[in-house]
C-alpha positions as semicolon CSV with decimal commas, in nm:
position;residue;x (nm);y (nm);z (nm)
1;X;5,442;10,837;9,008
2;X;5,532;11,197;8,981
3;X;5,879;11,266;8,902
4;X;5,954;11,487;9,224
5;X;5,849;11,197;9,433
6;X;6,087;10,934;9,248
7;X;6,363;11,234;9,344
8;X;6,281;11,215;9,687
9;X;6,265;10,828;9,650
10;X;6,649;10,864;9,528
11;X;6,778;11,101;9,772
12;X;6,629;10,852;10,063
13;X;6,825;10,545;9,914
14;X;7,149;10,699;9,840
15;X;7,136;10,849;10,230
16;X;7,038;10,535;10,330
17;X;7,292;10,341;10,139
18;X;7,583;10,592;10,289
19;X;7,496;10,519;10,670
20;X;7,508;10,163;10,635
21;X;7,745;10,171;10,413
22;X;7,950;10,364;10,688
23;X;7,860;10,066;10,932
24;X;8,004;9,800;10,618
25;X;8,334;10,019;10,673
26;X;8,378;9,982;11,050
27;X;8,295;9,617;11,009
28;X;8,543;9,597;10,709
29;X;8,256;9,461;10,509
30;X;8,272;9,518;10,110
31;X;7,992;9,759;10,018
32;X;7,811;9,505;9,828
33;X;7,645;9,365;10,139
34;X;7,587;9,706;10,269
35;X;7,383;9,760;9,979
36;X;7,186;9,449;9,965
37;X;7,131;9,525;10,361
38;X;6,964;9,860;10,220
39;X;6,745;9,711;9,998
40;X;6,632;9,471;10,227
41;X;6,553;9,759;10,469
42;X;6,350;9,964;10,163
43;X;6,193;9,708;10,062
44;X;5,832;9,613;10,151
45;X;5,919;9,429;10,404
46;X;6,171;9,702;10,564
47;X;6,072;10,090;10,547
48;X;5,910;10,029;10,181
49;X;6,069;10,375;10,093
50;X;6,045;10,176;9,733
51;X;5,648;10,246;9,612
52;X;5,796;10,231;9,244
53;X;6,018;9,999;9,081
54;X;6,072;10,107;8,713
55;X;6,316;10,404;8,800
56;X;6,521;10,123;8,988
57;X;6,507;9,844;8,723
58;X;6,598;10,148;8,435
59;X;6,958;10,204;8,681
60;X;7,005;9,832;8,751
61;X;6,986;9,751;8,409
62;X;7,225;10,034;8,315
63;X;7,475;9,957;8,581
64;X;7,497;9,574;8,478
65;X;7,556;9,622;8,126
66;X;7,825;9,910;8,220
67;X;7,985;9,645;8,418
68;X;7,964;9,358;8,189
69;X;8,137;9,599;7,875
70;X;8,365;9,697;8,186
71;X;8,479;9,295;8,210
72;X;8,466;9,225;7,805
73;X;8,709;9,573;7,801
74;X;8,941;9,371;8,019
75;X;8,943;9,054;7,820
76;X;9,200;9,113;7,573
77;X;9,196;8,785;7,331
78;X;9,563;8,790;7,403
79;X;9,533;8,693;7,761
80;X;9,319;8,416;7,690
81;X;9,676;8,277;7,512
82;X;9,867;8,363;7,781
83;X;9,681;8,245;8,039
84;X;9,912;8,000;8,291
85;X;9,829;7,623;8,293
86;X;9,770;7,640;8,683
87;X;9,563;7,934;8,658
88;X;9,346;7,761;8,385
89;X;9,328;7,385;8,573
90;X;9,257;7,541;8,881
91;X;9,009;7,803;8,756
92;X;8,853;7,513;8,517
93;X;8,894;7,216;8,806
94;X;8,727;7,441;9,064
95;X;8,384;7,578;8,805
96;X;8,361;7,173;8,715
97;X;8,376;7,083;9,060
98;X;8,127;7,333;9,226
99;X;7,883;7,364;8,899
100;X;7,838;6,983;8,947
101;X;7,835;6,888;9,311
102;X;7,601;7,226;9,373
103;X;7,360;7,078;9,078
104;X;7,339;6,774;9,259
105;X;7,245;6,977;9,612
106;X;7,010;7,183;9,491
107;X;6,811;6,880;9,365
108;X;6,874;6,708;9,700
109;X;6,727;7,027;9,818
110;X;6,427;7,036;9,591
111;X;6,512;7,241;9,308
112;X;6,380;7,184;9,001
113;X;6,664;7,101;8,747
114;X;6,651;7,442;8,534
115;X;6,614;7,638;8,871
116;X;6,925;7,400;9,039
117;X;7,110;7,448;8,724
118;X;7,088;7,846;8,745
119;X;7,195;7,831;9,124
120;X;7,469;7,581;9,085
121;X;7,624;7,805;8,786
122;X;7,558;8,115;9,024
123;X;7,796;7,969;9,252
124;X;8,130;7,877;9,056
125;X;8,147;8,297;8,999
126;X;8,437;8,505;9,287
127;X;8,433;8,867;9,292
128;X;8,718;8,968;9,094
129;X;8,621;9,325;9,285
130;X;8,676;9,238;9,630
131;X;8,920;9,014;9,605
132;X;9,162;9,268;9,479
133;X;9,043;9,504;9,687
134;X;9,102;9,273;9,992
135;X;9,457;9,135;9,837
136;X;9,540;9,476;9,756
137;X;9,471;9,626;10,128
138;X;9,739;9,330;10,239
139;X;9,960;9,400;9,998
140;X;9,936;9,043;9,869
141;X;9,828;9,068;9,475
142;X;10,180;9,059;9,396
143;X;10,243;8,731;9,615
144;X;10,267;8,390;9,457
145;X;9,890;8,306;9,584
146;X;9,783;8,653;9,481
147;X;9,891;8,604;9,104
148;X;9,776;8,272;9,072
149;X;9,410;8,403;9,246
150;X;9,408;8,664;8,943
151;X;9,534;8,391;8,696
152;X;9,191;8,188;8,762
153;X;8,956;8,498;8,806
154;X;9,057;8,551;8,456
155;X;8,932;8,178;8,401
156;X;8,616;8,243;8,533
157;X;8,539;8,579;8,367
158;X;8,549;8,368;8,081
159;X;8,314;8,157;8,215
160;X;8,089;8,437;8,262
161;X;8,086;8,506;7,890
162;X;8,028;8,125;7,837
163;X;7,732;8,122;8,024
164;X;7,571;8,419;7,885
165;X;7,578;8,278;7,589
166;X;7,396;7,936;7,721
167;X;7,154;8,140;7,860
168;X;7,059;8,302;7,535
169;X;7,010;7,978;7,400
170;X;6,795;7,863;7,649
171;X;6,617;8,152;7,650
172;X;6,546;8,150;7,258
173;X;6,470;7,781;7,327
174;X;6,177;7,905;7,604
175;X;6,052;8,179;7,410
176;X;6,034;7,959;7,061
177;X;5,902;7,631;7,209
178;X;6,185;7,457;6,979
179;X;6,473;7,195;7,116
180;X;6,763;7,318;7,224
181;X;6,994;7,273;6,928
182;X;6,742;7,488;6,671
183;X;6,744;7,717;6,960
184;X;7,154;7,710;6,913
185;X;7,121;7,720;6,565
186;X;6,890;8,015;6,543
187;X;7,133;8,218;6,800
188;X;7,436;8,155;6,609
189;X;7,296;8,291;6,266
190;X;7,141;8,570;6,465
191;X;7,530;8,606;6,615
192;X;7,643;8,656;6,253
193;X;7,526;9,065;6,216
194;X;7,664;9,121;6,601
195;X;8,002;8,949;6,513
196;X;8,052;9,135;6,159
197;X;7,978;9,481;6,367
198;X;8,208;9,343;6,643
199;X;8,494;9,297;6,384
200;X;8,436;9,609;6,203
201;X;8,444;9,802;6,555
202;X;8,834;9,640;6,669
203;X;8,895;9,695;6,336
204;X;8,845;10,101;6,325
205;X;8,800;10,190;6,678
206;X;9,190;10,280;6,733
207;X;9,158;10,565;6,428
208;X;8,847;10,670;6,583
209;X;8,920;10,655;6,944
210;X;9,254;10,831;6,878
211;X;9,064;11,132;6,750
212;X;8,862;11,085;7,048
213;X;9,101;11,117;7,275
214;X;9,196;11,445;7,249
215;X;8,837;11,522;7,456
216;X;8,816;11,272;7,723
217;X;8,449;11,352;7,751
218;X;8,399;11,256;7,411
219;X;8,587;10,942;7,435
220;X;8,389;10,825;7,757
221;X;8,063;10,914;7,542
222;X;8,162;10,706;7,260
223;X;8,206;10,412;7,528
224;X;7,896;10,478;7,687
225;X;7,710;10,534;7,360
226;X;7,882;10,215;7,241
227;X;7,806;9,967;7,505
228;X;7,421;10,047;7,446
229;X;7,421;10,043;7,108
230;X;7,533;9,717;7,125
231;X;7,322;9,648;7,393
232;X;7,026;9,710;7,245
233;X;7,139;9,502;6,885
234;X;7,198;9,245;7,173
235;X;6,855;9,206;7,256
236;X;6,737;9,271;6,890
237;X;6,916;8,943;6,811
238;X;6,729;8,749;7,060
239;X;7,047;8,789;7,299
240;X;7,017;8,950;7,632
241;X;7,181;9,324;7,637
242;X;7,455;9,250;7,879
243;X;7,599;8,994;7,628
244;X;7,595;9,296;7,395
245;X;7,744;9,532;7,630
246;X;8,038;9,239;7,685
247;X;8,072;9,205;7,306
248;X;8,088;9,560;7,321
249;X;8,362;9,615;7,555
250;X;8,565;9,293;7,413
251;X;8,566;9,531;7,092
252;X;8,781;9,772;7,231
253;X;9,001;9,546;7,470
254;X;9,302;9,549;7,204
255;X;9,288;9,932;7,169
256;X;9,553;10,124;7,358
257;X;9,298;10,372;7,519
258;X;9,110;10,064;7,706
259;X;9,236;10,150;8,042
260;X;9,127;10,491;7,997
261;X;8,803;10,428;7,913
262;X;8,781;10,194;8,218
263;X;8,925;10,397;8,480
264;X;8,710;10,722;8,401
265;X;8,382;10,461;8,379
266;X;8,460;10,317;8,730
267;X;8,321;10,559;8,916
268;X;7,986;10,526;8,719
269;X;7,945;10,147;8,702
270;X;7,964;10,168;9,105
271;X;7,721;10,426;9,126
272;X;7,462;10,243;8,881
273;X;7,522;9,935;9,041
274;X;7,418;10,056;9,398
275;X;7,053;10,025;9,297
276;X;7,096;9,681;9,142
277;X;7,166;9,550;9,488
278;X;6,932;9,723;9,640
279;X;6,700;9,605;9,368
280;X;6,827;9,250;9,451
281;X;6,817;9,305;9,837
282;X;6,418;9,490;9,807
283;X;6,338;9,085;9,685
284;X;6,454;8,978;9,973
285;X;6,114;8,944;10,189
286;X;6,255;8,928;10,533
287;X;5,943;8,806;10,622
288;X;5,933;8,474;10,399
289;X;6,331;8,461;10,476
290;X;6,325;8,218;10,680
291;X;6,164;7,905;10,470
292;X;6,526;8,011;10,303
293;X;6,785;8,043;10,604
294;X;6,848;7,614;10,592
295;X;6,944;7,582;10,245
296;X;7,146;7,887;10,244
297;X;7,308;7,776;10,484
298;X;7,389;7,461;10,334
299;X;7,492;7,634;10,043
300;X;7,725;7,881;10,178
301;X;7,913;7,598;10,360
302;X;8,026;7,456;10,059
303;X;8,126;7,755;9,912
304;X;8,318;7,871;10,211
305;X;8,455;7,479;10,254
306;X;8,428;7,301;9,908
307;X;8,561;7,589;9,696
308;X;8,881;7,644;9,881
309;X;8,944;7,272;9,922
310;X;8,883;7,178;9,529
311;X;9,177;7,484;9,514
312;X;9,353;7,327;9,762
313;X;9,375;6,962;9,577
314;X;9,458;7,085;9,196
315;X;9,736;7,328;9,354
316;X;9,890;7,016;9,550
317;X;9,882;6,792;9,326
318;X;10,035;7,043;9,030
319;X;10,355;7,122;9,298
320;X;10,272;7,409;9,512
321;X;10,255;7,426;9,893
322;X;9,992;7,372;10,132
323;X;10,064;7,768;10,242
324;X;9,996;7,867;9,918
325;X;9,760;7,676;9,797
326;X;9,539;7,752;10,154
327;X;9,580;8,144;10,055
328;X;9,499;8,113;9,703
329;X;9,175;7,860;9,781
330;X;9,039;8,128;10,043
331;X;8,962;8,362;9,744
332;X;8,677;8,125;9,599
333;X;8,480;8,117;9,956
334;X;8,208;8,359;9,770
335;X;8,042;8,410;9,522
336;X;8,034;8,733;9,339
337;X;7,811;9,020;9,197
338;X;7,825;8,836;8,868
339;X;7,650;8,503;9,085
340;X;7,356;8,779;9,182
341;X;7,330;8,912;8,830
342;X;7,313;8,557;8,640
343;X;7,055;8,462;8,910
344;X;6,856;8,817;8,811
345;X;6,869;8,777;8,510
346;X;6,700;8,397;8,501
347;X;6,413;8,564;8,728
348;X;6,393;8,870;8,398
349;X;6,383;8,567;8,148
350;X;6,110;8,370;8,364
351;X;6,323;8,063;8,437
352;X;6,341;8,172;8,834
353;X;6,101;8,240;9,071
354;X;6,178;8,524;9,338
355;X;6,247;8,269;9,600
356;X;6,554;8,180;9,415
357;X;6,669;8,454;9,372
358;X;6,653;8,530;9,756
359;X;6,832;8,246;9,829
360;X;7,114;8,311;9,647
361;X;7,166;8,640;9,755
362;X;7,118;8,536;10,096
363;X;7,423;8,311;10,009
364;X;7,574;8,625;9,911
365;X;7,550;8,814;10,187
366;X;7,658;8,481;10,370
367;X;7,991;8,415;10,174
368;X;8,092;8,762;10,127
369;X;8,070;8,893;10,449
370;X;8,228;8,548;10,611
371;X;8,497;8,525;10,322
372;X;8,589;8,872;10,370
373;X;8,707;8,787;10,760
374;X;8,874;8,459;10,584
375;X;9,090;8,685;10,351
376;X;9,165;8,959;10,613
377;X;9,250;8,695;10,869
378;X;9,423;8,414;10,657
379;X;9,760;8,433;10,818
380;X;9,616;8,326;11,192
381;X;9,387;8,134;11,033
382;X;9,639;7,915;10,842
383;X;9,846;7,928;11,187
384;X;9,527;7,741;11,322
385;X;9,469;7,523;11,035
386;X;9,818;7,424;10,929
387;X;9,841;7,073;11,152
388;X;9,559;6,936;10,905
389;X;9,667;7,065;10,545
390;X;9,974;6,838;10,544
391;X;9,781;6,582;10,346
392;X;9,687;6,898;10,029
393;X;10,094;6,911;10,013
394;X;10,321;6,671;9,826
395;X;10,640;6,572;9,992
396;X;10,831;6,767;9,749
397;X;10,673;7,089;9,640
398;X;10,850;7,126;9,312
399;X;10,722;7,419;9,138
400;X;10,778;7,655;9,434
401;X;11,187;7,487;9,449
402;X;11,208;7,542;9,099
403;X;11,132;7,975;9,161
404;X;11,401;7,965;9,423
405;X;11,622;7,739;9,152
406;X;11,836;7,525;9,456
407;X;11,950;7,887;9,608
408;X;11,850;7,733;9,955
409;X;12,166;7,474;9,960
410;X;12,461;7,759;9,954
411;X;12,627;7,970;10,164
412;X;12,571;8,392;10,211
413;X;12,729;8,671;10,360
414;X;12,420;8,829;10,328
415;X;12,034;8,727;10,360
416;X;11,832;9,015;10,221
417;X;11,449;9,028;10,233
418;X;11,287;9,276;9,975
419;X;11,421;9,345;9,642
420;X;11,242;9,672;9,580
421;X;11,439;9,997;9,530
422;X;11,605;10,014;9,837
423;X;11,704;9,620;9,846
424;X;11,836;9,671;9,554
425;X;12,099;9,920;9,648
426;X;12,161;9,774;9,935
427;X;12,231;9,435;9,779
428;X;12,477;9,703;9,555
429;X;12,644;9,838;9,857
430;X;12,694;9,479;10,026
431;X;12,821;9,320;9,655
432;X;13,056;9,623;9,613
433;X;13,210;9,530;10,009
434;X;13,285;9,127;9,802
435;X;12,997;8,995;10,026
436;X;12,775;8,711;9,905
437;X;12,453;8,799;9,872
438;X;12,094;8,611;9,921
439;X;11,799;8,786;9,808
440;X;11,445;8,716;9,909
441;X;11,097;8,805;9,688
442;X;10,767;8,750;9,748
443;X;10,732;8,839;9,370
444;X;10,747;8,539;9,159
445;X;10,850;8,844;8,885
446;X;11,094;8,993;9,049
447;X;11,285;8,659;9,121
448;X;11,248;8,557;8,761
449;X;11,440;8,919;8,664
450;X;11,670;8,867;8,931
451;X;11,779;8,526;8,834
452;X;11,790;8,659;8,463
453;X;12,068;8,885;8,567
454;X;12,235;8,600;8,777
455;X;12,180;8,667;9,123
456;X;12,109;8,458;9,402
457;X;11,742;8,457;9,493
458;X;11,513;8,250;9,619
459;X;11,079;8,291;9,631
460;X;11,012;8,348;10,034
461;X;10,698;8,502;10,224
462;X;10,772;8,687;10,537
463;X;10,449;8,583;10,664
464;X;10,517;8,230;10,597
465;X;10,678;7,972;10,898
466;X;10,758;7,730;10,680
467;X;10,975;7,957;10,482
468;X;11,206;8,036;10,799
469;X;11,306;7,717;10,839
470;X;11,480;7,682;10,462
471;X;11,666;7,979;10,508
472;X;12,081;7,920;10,456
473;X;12,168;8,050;10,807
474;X;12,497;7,873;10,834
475;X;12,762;8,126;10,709
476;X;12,508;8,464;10,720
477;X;12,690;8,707;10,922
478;X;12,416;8,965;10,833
479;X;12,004;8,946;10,817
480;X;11,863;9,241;10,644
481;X;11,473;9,258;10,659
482;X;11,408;9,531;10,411
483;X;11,055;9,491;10,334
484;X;10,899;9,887;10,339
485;X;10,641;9,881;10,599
486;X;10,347;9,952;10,390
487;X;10,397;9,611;10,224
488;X;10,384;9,420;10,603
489;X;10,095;9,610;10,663
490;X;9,919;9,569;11,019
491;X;9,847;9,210;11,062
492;X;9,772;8,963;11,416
493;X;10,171;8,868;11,434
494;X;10,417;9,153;11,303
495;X;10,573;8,897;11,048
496;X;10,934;9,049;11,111
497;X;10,933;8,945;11,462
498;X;10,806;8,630;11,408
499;X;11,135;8,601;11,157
500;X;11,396;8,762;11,404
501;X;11,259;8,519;11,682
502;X;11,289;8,206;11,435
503;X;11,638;8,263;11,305
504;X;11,747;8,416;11,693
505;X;11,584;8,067;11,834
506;X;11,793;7,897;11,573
507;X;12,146;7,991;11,721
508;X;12,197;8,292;11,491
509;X;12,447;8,538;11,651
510;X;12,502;8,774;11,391
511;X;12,388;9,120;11,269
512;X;12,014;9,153;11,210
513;X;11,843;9,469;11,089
514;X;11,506;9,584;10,958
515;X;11,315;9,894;10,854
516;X;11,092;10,019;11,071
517;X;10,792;10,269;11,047
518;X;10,867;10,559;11,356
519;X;11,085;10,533;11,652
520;X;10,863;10,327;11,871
521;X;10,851;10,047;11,605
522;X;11,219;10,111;11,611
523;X;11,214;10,056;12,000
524;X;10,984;9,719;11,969
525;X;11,227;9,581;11,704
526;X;11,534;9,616;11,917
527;X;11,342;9,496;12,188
528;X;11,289;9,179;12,009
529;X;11,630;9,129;11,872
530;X;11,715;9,382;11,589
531;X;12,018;9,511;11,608
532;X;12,022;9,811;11,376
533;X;11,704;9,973;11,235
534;X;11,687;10,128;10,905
535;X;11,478;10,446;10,847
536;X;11,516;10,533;10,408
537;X;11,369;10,883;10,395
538;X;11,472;11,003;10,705
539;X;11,844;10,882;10,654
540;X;11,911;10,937;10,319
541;X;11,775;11,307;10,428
542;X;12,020;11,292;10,650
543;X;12,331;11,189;10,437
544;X;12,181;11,437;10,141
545;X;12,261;11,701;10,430
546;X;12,609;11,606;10,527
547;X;12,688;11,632;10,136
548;X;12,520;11,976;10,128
549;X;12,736;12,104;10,383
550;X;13,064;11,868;10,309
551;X;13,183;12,242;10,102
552;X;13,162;12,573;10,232
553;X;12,882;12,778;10,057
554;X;12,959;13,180;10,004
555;X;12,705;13,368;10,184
556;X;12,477;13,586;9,936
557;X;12,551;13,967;9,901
């Protein structure tokens, strides 16, 4: 195909890809469904703007191994040490439970075993992407769910690498016609040159990169140049290259320049990766789609049911509440652009047939765009729910009393939600006036570094019911919601209401004050019971004024 017509073929799909990716936004749907959407709509079966394939193969493969060194650049060995015990049962406990039970219903659905093997792997993977994204919008990565979420996405990025690594072996086992276990034994004395080169590379990329660093364009071509060197020795060995690209970036993960690297490469791995799901979504024949509409189905419902409740189980039974167990489970109702890849590549290495590969990415487009709702609604939703989780709870959630370390059975002066910046002078101020103060974090951190210097805290959610109902009302004379607005966010129930109507229900007759965005949130909140509302920037603009003009200034000239 001549090269101006591959241009053209380019500047359609990007255009493409940015009007429905414009719909994705108004529907708040992450772009990777937008961009499967577009592929199924260039595809042959859609506007077939597609008439040649290699150009989009040469970016998809790019953009995958960009992202897999952009994952292995993440994986410092040290967090694999580190790694919580809940984060690893429940990341390990929920990859058992859905690799298995989807093994066994993909068979039921007549699978063969390597092809129900590949799809029941394909669905243990959440998008580390969007889930941050999402937690981040809400202002929830920093919550006890959202920490424990990232604690077992860790988990199954190591999983990823894991099953790489089978693959390889069953690939070498295909391509050899040998068992299994010469195929493993072939791959791990072809591993030998790639580990040596992997050692030598953490050992001397901090001289080199530092040297580097001084051009950041440099740096980012060393990292580029890097990843496909390895890449390519990847393949050489019999691997596939994005197990070399991983290797690659897991060489660099314990250099101090690793989040520089990833942040300027970003940008780039997004970009290539737009034509690897429209790659994926052009394979989507809409017109054989719906032999594959049943089992997806099927499929996505125990993603979107059985991954949450698996969560749901190992967090009870370790000690946490149904509240945050519910939250945390929600983030597994996907699968992830790591499920589509692993599927991809077992259609590359001839193990899948096309038709698998369109199912699972119809699952995809399923669970993500469902999930996303699930995350972005999980408040109400829990509301709904919350009758029927009593039995995922144990009567005494012990790990979330030991955070708040028995703070709930004294008596306060002071209750004091947020222990950012401006809680913290507050809870100065009201300590300085022989108050006793209560402080209450959402941040399991910033309760540990409280308690370290002795204070009273206690873990509490604003969005959380349960929570209101533990609170030490009994001797409070003052209820200080200081949570910045940005943090609250714009949810279905303003959370701070919810709390002022709860502890006003409750018989409390004291002082009760919040921060509140502009003067008519400042209206609503007194309208619902707030006493006093607390504006930071515009009031400590307002003291920083009085001071200015507390001494008479000599006028110039």
């Amino acid at each position: 195909m001549p090269e101006a017509t591959v241009f053209y073929e380019i500047a359609a799909l990007l255009m493409l890809a940015s009007l429905i990716g414009l719909l994705g936004i108004w529907l708040r749907q992450p772009m990777i469904v937008s961009f499967i959407i577009v592929g199924m709509l260039a595809g042959p079966a859609g506007f077939d703007i597609v008439q040649s394939t290699d150009y989009l193969e040469l970016l998809s493969e790019l953009g995958v191994t960009l992202l897999l060194f952009l994952v292995g650049l993440k994986l410092d060995l040290n967090l694999v040490r580190t790694l919580g015990v809940v984060a690893l049962n429940t990341g390990v406990g929920q990859i058992l439970f859905t690799s298995v039970v989807g093994f066994f219903i993909c068979l039921g659905l007549g699978m063969s075993p390597i092809a129900s093997l590949y799809v029941a792997v394909a669905l243990t993977f959440s998008s580390t992407i969007i889930i941050v994204k999402l937690l981040s919008d809400k202002r929830e990565l920093d919550a006890l769910h959202g920490r424990i979420a990232l604690g077992f996405l860790i988990v199954q990025d190591l999983a990823v690498v894991l099953a790489m690594a089978v693959m390889s072996a069953l690939t070498a086992s295909a391509a050899e016609e040998t068992s299994l276990v010469d195929a493993a034994l072939a791959l791990a004395a072809g591993a030998v040159p790639l580990i040596l080169l992997w050692l030598v590379v953490s050992r001397v990329a901090h001289p080199i990169l530092s040297r580097m660093a001084k051009a950041p364009e440099l740096l980012i071509v060393f990292a580029l140049g890097l990843a496909a060197a390895f890449a390519a020795l990847g393949e050489y060995l019999g691997f596939s290259k994005e197990l070399g690209g991983l290797i690659a970036g897991v060489a660099l993960a314990s250099t101090p320049f690793r989040e520089a690297i990833g942040s300027r490469l970003t940008s780039l791995r997004d970009f290539l990766l737009v034509f690897f799901f429209i790659s994926l979504g052009s394979h989507l024949d809409l017109r054989v789609v719906g032999d594959a509409v049943g089992p997806a189905l099927l499929l996505s419902l125990f993603v979107l049911i059985g991954n949450p409740l698996i969560v749901m189980i190992i967090m009870g039974l370790m000690g946490y509440r149904k509240r945050t167990g519910f939250l945390a489970g929600l983030t597994v109702a996907q699968i992830s652009e790591f499920s589509l890849i692993f599927i991809a590549l077992g259609l590359g290495l001839g193990h899948l047939s096309e038709d698998a590969v369109g199912l699972v990415t119809l699952v995809g487009v399923i669970t993500i765009g469902l999930s996303t709702y699930m995350i972005l609604y999980s408040q109400p939703l829990y509301t709904f729910l919350e009758p029927y989780l009593g039995i995922f709870e144990r009567k005494i959630a012990h790990r979330e009393e030991k955070i708040s370390d028995g703070a709930h059975a004294a008596r306060y002066d002071v209750i004091l939600f947020g222990l950012g910046r401006y809680g913290r002078a507050l809870h100065a101020g009201f300590r300085e006036r022989g108050l006793s103060v209560l402080g209450v974090d959402f941040d399991p951190d910033v309760i540990r570094d409280w308690s370290h210097d002795r204070a009273n805290v206690m873990y509490g959610d604003l969005f959380d019911p349960d929570m209101h109902e533990s609170l030490p009302l009994g001797a409070a004379r003052y209820v200080i919601i200081a949570v910045p607005p940005h943090e609250i966010g714009i949810t279905h129930q303003d959370p701070r209401v919810a709390l002022v109507e709860e502890i006003r229900g409750r018989g409390f007759t004291g002082h009760i004050a919040a921060i509140a965005r502009n003067d008519a949130d400042s209206a609503m909140l007194k309208s619902k019971g707030v006493d006093t509302t607390l504006r930071p920037f515009s009031d400590a603009a307002e003291r920083a004024v009085e001071r200015l003009f507390e001494k008479p200034v000599a006028a110039a000239g």
